[in-house]
N, C-alpha and C positions, 0 to 999 in steps of 0.2 A: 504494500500500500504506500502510495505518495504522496506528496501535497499536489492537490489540483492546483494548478495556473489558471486563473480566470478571472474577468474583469469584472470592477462590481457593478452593482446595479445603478439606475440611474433615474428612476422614476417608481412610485410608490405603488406595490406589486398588486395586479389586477382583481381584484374583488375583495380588496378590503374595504372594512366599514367607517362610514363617515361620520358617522352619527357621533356626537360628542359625549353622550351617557356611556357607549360601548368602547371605550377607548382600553378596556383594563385587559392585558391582556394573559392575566389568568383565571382561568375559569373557576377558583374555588375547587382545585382538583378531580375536575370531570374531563376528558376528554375534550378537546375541538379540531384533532386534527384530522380524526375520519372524513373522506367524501363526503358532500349535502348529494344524495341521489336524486332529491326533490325540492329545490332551494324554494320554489312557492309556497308548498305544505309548510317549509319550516318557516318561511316569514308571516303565516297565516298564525302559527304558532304563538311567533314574538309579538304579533300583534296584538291577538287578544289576552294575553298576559302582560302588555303592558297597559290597553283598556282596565282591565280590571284594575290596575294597581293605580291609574289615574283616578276611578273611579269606586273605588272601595276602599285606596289606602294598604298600607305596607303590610298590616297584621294581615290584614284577607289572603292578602298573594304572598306572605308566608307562610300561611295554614293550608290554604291548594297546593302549596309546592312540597311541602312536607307529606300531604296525600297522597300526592303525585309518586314521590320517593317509597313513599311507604307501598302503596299498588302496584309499584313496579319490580318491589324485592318479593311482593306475592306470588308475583306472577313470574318470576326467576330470569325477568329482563336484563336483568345482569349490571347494572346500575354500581359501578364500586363505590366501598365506600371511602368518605372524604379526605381519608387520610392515607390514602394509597390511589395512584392515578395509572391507565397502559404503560407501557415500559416503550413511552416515543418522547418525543420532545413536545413540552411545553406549551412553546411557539409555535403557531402553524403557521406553514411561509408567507400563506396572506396576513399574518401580523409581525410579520417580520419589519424594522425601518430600514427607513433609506439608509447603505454607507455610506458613511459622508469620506470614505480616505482612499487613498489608492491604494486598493487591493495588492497588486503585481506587485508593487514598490515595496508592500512594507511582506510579501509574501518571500521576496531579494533578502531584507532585514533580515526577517527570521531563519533565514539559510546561512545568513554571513555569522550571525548569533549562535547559533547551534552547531556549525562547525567549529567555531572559537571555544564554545562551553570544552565540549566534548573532548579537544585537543588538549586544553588546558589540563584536564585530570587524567586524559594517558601520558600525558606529558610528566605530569608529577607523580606517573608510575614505572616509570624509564628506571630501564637496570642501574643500580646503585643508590637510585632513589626509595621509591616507592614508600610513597606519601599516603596514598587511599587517594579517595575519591569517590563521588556520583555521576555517573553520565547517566543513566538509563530517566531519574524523575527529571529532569529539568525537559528533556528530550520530548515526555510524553506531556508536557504544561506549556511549552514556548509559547503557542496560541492564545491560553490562555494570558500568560504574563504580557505579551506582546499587545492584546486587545484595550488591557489597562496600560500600558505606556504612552500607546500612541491616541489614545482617547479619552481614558476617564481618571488616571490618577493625578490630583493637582499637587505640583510642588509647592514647596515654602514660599515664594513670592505670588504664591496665586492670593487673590481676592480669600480673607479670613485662614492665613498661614498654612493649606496645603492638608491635605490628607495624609491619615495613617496609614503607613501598604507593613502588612504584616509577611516577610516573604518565607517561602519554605526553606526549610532548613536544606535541604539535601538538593535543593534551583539555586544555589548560591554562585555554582559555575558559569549559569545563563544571566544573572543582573549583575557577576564580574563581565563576560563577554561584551555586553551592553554597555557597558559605563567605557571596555574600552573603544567601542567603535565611538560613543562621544567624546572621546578625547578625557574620560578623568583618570584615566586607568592607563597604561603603558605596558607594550608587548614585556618587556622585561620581569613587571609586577604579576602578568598573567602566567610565565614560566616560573615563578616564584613561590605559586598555587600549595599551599600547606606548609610554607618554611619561613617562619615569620622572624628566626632569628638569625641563620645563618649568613646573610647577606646582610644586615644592618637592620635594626632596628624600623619598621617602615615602609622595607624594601619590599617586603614579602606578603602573602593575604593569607588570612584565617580562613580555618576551612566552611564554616558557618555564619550566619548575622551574630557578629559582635560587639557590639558598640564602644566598649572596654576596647576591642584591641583595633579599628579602629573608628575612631570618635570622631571625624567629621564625615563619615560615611554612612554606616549600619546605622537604623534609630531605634528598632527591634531584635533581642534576642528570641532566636525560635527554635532552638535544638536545649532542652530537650524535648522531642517530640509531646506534643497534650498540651504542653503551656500555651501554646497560640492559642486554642479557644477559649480559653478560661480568662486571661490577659486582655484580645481583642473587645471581649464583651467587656471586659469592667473598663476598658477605655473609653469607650464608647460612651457608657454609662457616663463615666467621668468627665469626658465631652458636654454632657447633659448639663451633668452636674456644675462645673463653672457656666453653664449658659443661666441656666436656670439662677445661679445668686446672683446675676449679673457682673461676675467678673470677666470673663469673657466671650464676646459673641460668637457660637461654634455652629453655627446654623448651617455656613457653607463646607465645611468638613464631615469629612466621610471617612471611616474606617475599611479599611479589607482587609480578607485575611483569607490567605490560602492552606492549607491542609491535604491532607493525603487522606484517602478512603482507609487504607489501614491504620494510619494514626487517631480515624475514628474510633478505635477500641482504648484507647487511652480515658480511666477515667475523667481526666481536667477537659478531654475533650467537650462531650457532653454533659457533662456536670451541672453545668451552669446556663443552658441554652433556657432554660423554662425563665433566667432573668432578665433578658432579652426581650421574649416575649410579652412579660410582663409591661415591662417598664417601655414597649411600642420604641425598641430602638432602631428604626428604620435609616439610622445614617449608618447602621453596621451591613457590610454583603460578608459572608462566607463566602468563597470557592473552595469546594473539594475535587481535584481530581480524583475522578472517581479508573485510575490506571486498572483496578480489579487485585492489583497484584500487593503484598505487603512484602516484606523483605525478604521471607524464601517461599513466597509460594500464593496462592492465589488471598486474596481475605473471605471470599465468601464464595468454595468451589458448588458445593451442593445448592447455593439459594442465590440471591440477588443483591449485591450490598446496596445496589442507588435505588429499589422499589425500598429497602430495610430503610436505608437513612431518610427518603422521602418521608414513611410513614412516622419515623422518629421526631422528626423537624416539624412536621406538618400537623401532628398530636399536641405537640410542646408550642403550638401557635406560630411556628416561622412560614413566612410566604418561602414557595418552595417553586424553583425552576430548575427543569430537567435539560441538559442537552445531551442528549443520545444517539443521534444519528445527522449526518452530514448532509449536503443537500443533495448528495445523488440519490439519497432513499426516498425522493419528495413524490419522484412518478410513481415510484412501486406504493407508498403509500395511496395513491389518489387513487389508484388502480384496484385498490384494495374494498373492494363495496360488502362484503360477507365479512371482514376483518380476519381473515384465515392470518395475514403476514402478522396483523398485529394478535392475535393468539398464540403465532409462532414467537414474536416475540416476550410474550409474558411471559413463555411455558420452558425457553432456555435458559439453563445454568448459566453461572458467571465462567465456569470452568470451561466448560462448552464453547463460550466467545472467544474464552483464550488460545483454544485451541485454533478458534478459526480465524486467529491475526493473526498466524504463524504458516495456515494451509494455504494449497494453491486453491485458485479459482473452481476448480473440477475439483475439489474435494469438499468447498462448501456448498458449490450445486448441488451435490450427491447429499450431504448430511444435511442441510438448514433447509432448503429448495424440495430436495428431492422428496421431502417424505411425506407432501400433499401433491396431489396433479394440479391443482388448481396455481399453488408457490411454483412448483417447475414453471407452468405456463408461463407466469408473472414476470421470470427473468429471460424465458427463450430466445428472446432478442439480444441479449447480451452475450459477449464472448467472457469466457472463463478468466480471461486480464481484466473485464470491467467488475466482474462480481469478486473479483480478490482485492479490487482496491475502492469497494463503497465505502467509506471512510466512517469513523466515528462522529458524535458532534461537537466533541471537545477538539477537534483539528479542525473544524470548518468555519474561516475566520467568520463569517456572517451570522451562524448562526450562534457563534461566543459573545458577537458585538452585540446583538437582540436579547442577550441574557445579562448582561450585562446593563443594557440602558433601561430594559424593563425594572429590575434589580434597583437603578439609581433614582428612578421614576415612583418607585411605591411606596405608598404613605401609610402608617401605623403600625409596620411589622419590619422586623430583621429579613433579609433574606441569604437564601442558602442556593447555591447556584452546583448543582449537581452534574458534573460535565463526564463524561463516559471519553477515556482516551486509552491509547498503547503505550504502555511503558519501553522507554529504549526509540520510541516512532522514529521512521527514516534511518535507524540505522542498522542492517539487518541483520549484524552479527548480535544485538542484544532486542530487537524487538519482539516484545510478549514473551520475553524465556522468562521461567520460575525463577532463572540464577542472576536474572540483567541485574538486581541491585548489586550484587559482590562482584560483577564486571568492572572493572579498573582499567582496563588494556583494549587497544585496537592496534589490531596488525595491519602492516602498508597494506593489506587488499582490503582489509575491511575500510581503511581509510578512503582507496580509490572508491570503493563499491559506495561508500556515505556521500564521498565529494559527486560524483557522476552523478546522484541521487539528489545534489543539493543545485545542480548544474554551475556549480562554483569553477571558476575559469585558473587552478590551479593544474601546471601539469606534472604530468607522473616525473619528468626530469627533477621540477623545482620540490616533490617531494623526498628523492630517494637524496637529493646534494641536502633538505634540511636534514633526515635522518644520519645524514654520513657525519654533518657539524654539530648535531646537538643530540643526535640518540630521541628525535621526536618529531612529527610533522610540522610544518611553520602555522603560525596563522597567520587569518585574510584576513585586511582591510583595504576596502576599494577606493581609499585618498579620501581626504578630509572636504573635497572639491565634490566628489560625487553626487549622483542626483541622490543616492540614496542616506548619503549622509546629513545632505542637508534637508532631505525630508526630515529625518530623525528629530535633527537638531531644531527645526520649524516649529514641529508638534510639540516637543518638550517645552521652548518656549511660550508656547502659546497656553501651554497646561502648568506654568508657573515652574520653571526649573525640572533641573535630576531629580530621580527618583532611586534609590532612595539617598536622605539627607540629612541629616542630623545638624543642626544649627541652637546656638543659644543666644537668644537674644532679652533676654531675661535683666532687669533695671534691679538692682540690690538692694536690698530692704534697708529701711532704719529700724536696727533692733536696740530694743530696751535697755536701760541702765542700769546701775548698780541698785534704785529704790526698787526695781521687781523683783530684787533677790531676799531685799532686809529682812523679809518676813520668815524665811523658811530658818534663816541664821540667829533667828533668834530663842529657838528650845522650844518646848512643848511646857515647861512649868510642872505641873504638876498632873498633867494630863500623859497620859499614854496613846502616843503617833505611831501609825504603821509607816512606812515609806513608802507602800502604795498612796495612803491617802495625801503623805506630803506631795508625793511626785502630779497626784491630781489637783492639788490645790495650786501646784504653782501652773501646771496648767489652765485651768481658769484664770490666773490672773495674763497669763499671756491671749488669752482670748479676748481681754478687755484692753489690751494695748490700740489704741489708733494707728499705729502702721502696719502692725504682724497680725492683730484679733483674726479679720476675715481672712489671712491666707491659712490661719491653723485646718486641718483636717482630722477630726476625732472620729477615729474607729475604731471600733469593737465588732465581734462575734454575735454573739447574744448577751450579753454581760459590764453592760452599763450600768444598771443597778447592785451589782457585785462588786464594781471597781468605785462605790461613788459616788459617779459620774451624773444618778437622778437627778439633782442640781438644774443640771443645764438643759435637760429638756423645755423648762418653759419658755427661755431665754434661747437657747441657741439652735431647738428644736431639732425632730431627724428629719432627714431629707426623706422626701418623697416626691415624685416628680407628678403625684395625682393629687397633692396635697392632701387635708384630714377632710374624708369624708361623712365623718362619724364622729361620736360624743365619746370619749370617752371613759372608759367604766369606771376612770379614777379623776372624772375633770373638777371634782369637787376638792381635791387634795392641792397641795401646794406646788408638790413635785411631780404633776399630773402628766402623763406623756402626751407628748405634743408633737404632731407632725407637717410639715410645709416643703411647698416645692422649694421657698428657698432655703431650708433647713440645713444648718452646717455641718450638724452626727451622720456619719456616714453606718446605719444600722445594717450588718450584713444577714443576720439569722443566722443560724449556726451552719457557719461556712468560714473555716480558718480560711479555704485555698480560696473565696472571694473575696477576702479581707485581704489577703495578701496581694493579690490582682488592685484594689482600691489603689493601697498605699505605693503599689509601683506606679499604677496610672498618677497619683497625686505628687509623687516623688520629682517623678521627668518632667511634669507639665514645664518646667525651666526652658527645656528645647522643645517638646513636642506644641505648647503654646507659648513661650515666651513671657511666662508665669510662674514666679516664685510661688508653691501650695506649700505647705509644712505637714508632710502626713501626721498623725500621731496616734500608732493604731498600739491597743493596749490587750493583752489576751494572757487567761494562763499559759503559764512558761510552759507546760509542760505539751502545749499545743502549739509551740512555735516553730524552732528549729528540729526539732523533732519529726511533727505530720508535717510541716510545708516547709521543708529545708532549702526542697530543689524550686520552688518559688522565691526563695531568701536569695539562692544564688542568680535565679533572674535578675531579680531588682539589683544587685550587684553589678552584672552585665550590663544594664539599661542605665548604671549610674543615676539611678534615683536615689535620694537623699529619703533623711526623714529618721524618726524614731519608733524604735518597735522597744515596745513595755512588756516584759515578759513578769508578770504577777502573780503572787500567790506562789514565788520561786521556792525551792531548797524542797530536798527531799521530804524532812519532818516537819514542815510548817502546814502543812492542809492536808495529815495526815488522816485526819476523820473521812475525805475523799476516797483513800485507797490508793490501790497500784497506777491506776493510771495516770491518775493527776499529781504522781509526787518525781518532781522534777530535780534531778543528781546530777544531771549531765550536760543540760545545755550549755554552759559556757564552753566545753569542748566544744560541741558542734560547731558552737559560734567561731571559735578560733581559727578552723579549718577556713572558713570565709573572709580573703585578706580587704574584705570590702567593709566587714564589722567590724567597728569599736565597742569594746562590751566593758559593762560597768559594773560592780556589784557592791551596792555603796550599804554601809550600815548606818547613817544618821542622815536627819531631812537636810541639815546643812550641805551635806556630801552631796545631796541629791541636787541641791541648788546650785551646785559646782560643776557639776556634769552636765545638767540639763541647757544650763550658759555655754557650758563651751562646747555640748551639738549643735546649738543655734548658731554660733559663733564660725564654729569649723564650714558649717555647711552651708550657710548662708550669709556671711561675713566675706570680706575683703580682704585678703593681707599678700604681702609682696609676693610670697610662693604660691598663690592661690589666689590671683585677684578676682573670680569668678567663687569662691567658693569650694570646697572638698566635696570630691563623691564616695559618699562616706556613708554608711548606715549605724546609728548611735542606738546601740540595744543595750537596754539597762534592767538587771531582774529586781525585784521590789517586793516588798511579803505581807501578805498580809496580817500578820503579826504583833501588835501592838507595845511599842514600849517607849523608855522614858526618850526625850530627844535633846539632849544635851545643845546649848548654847554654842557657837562657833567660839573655839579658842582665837584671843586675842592674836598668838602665835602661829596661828596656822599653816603650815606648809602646803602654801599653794601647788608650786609646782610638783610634790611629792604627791598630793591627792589628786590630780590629773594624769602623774604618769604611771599611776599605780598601788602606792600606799604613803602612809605618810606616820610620823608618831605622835600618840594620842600622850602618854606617860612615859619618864627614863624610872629604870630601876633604881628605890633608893632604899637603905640603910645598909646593914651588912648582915653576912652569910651569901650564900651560892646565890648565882643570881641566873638567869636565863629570860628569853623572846618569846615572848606569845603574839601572833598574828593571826588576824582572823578577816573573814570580810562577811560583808551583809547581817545574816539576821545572825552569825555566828561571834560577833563582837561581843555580846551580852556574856559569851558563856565565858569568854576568858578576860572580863572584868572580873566576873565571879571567882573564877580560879584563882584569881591574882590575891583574889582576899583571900582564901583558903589554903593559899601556898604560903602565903606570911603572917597569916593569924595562927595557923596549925602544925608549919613544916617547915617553918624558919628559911622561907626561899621568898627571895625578892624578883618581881618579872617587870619587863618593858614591855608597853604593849604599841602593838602598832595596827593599825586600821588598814587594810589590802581592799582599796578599792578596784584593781584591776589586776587578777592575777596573766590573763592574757595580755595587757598592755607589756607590764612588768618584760616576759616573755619573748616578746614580737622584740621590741628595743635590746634585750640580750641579744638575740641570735642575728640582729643589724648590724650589733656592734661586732661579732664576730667574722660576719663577711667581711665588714668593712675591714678587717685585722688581714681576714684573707687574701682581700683584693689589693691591699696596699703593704705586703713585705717590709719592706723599707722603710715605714713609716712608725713611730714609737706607737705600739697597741695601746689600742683604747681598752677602758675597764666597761664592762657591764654595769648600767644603771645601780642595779638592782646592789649588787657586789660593795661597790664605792659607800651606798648607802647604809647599808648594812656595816660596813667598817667592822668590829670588834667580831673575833671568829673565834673570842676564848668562851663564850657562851652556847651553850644549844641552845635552838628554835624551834620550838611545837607551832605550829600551823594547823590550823582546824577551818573548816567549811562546811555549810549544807549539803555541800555538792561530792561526789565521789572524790578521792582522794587522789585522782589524776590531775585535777584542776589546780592545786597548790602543787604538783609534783611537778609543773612544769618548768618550774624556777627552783627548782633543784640543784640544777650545775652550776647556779653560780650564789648560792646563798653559803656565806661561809662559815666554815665550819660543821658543827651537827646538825642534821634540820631531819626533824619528825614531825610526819605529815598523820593526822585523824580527818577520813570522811565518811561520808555516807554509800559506801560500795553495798549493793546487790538491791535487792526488789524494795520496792517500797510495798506498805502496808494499811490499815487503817487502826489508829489506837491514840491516845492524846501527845502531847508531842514531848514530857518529859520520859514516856514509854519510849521513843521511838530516837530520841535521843540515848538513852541508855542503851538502847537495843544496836543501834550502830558505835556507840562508844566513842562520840562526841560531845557529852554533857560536860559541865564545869567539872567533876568531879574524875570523867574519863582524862581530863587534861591535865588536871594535876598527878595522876599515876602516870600517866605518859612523857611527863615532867619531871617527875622522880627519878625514872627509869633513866632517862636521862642525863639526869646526875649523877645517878649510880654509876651507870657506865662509866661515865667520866671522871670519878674516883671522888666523886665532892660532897655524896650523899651516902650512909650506911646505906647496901642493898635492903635490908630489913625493912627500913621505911617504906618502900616500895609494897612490898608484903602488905604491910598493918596497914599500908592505905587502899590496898587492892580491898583486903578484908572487909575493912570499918565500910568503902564506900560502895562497894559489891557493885562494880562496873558493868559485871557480867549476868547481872541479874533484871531485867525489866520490872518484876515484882515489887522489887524493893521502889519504886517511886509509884507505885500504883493508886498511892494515897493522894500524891499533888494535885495541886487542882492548876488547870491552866486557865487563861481569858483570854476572852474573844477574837476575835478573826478568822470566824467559820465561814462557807464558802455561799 
């Protein structure tokens, strides 16, 4: 099968309708492309259904039409239902539009494009290399990508900054090819395909949309496959959502987003289409190529994936368009008056198709054809080379462009554009094989057989001399002069710039002063503070700032009322884009929930992975609108990095900024929850991600420290960053309640930012030793400090670890840097320098597993014993669950002891009697304490 050459149309195809009411050109998923055998009968039809409806009104000729439907499944008329439609196209050719472009010209394009793609990744498979690559999906989409280029995706200088294009991960070879026939790209950059560091820094391309790697190009990470559907929509959304507060006008923005029929089976994929639906997001289109194939093998041999996803889409409220078949199936359809073709079309497998883009012409007459006389008949006329190359209609640029403008055209639903293509198309050594995704290589004949295929004007001389100089075919570009280049560069133009494009044009905020911090610096008195609810209180007061209030972004899960946050519903309300239809059941209370389209709470329902989607889409809005948003999405920790890790690392890639509140942290703080909700580990996660800065602060002061300098890092000015850090500031917070000490007059600024800082020096005499703790584990080794020198004659320093990852990250910097510069007098590790005296041990305790403080291991001097919470969490009160991991003040002081002893400073004995007296090992033994408050 090839791509047809052929002119487009030029006047508005014969027996379409004029009428203005009938302009819509889906039927609510009934068929319209069967022959009219008696087009009078049927307009006597439309006629007196629409008498009636002038003259009875809507309810009438919805209740006939409903009888109608109903009479007609009596009577076994065959009527489907609405949420499955024949397995044809959509569009019937008389509702097809005019094209408005040069077919031929841009049909050149897509041959110049799809050789370049495809050379680039056996190119970067060449002996001594071998890089990987995709050639087979870009191959079976050009069409489609190509119909959005040169017609519907607006760049950044278009009228209201340009559309979102979410592109597929594994087509990244066809929008490099593209970008170099417009000149952003260079042959050099294209042979450089998967080697981003071996030539310089720059020189080279990532294999995927990066934005991270590089930033004035990619605006969408899309690999890992699933995050584009779940991401696209809550952009989309987010679109709304500044339209709707009046921050900015997103009327003329459109979202896409391409997808792969088997990366339909990714939960994130569908997850989230029913909120689409809901919330009438009609600036968002899907495309899925619907190739049939997933990465070894068909995705649906025995059934149909595009009748599956139609009924899926179409159930969940998405306007749904089919393109399935190309235009040469237009006669055999018209021809078709008993619908045998289109029965034969429902009743074949996906498998069965696959097979027949691989057969010749005489093998699909015999199997698809042959097995009604009435089908044989249908194609008689044709030679066995016309019936091997009726094309699909995801390669048929006319009928991609009508699914398309239909798509751009409809009002109160998302649409999902379901194109039937061959994977590998045009190039015969990979098209429609099960293996084409792990094809990486083309040999000089597959090459010549692709280029003869593509009628590219390269000859067999000028490819065997590139193979002889570079071990690879050359690519084409047909001079910057071309007709066809400057078509290109015309259309782009005219649709606002490149695609895609990443730009910041984002104005810096004026962020607050030292009088928005006073308050948190000031202790709690006599009241017992969680650092949940400080870290919420200071948010609220940055909601009331006049520069930053409107760009805050507060989201949550389901769990505003858990973190708080009730407060601000009357005031700052959740969004909703239908605003409050309804009273609600609490409008008598003070803290009454309250909803409005221009509502600031971004409320997801329990959907961590759309929360996390929010805060990406809120993070970027920087470049993707030119709008500083401040996400501030807040959720159990133990629901963060954890369930939506591989979204944490998106927002990383997309360099969205913002804070993520992981609440209710540390393994035994919300132990009455249980296994699930008891969080040991996330600060590793977090560490893995060099995109997070993670905090774990134990007083509200600390929290006011951190929270200034995310605002600061990420949306501040300074000479290395005059744009601001892309940075993500995640901070765990407990819900916990205790006393909240006054900021020392002495504070060590610098030391509480880069990691810890000292709260107390050891004083009187006898043995002295380091206790260091962070977050809600601060409290236990105050306690122990008294119990070591009221009981055990040991004096301790204590020190506050707000960041045992920070701490960490700056060690092992300073150690490269010691690597990379020999010569140069080594630097000390923060942590080391600080720490100074290494004739004392150091106990370290944490909520979190005992990995977390062990990171800073290598360079803490001298003795350092680590206590955390290793294995399952549980449910029981939290001085149980403390003693049970052997983290309580009292596990610290044996642990301290032990310590001594070792080091010759302490009789072993004591160690004993305090094991005895405090029975570490026993949970029983505290079974009598009582704890308070900060249940879930």
């Amino acid at each position: 099968m090839t791509e047809q050459k052929t002119t487009p149309d030029t006047d508005t195809a014969p027996g379409a309708t004029t009428r203005p009411e009938r302009v819509s050109v889906i039927h609510e998923g009934l068929p319209t492309q069967l022959p009219d055998i008696d087009p009078e009968e049927t307009q006597d039809w439309i006629d007196s259904f629409d008498s009636m409806l002038d003259e009875r009104g809507r309810d009438r000729a919805r209740y006939v039409m409903l009888r109608l439907l109903e009479r007609a499944r009596e009577t076994q008329v065959g009527v489907p239902a609405l949420r499955s439609t024949d397995y044809i196209n959509s569009i019937p050719p008389e509702r097809e539009p005019w094209f408005p472009g040069d077919e031929e010209a841009e049909r050149r394009i897509r041959a110049f494009i799809r050789w370049n793609a495809a050379v680039m990744v056996s190119s970067a498979n060449r002996k001594g290399l071998e890089v990987g690559g995709h050639i087979a999906t870009y191959q079976s989409s050009a069409s489609l990508y190509e119909v959005g280029f040169n017609h519907f995706f607006q760049g950044k200088d278009a009228p209201g900054g340009g559309d979102q294009v979410y592109i597929q991960g594994h087509g990244s070879p066809g929008v490099y090819a593209r970008a170099f026939l417009e000149g952003r790209l260079d042959e050099q950059q294209l042979y450089r395909f998967r080697q981003e560091v071996q030539h310089g820094k720059g020189q080279g391309l990532p294999s995927y949309p990066h934005p991270r790697l590089m930033p004035e190009f990619w605006e969408f990470p899309t690999v890992s496959m699933g995050l584009t559907g779940i991401n696209s929509i809550y952009q989309a959304r987010f679109n709304r959502y500044l339209h709707n507060r009046g921050i900015k006008d997103t009327d003329q923005q459109h979202v896409w987003a391409f997808l792969g029929d088997g990366e339909m089976a990714e939960p994130e994929s569908l997850g989230a289409i029913g909120v689409a639906a809901r919330e009438e997001l009609d600036n968002l289109t899907w495309v899925i190529n619907c190739n049939l194939q997933q990465l070894d093998g068909p995705v649906r041999g025995n059934g149909k994936i595009i009748q599956e996803l139609e009924s899926t889409f179409r159930g969940a409220g998405w306007n749904v368009i089919k393109v399935v078949w190309g235009r040469e199936w237009d006669q055999l359809l018209a021809r078709d008056v008993d619908g045998v073709l289109v029965n034969r079309m429902n009743s074949t497998p996906d498998g069965a198709f696959q097979t027949y883009s691989v057969e010749t012409g005489d093998y699909v007459r015999e199997n698809f054809f042959g097995v009604d006389p009435r089908l044989r008949k249908m194609v008689e006329h044709m030679s066995d080379g016309q019936i091997q190359k009726l094309p699909r209609g995801g390669h048929d640029y006319r009928k991609v462009y009508a699914a398309f403008d239909a798509a751009k055209k409809h009002a109160g639903q998302p649409t999902v554009i379901l194109a039937k293509t061959v994977k590998g198309w045009t190039i015969d050594g990979l098209e429609g094989k099960n293996a084409s995704h792990q094809m990486k290589k083309l040999t000089p004949d597959d090459l010549k057989k692709f280029r003869d295929r593509l009628y590219l004007p390269i000859s067999d001389r000028d490819l065997e001399r590139s193979y002889d100089e570079t071990g690879a075919a050359p690519f084409f570009h047909p001079g910057k002069d071309s007709d066809e280049i400057q078509y290109m560069l015309e259309r782009r133009k005219a649709l606002g710039g490149s695609v895609p494009r990443r730009v910041n044009r984002a104005t810096m905020l004026d962020l607050p002063g030292d009088a928005m911090y006073a308050e948190l610096k000031q202790g709690s008195g006599k009241n017992k503070v969680a650092t949940t609810m400080a870290s919420v209180r200071l948010l609220k007061d940055w909601m009331k700032d006049p520069a930053i209030g409107q760009r805050i972004v507060p989201i949550a899960p389901d769990e505003y009322r858990t973190f708080g946050m009730d407060s601000m519903f009357p005031s700052a309300k959740v969004y909703n884009p239908g605003g409050m239809r309804y009273e609600s059941v609490d409008r008598k209370l003070l803290l009454s929930y309250k909803e409005s389209k221009q509502g600031q709470m971004l409320h997801e329902g329990i959907s961590e992975a759309g929360a996390m989607a929010s805060a990406t889409a809120a993070g970027s809005a920087y470049t993707t609108h030119g709008e500083h948003m401040i996400p501030f999405y807040i959720f159990y920790s133990m629901f963060g990095f954890q369930r939506t890790g591989d979204s944490i690392w998106a927002m990383a890639d997309q360099m969205s900024r913002g804070f993520l509140l992981g609440a209710t942290a540390g393994r035994t703080t919300l132990t009455g929850e249980g296994l699930q909700h008891a969080d040991g580990h996330s600060p590793l996660l977090a560490a893995t991600n060099p995109a997070v800065v993670h905090y774990d602060p134990a007083f509200a002061y600390e929290v006011s420290h951190v929270m200034r300098s995310g605002l600061e890092r990420m949306y501040g000015s300074t000479e290395e960053h005059p744009d601001g850090e892309n940075v993500i500031f995640y901070m765990t917070v407990y819900n916990e309640p205790v006393s909240q000490p006054k900021e020392p007059e002495d504070l060590d600024h610098e030391g509480l930012l880069k990691g810890m800082h000292r709260i107390s020096a050891a004083e009187g005499d006898g043995p002295s030793v380091r206790l260091m703790a962070s977050g809600i584990a601060y409290p236990w080794i105050e306690k122990a400090a008294r119990l070591l020198a009221e009981d055990w004659g040991v004096t301790a320093e204590l020190w506050s670890v707000t960041s045992w990852n920070e701490l960490a990250r700056e060690a092992v910097a300073t150690e490269e840097h010691n690597l990379l510069h020999p010569g140069d007098e080594g630097r000390t590790p923060w942590v080391t320098a600080k720490l100074g005296d290494s004739s004392m041990p150091t106990v370290a305790v944490t909520d979190f597993m005992a990995a977390v403080p062990l990171q800073i291991a290598r360079w803490v001097p001298g003795d350092y014993r680590v206590l955390g919470t290793d294995g399952f969490g549980f449910a029981d009160t939290r001085p149980a669950a403390r003693r049970f991991f052997h983290v309580d003040a009292e596990s610290v002081v044996v642990q301290t002891l032990q310590a001594l002893a070792d080091a010759g400073q302490v009789d072993r004995g004591q160690v004993e009697k305090a094991f005895a007296e405090y029975r570490i090992d026993d949970p029983t033994a505290v079974s009598d304490v009582k704890q308070e408050g900060g249940d879930a």
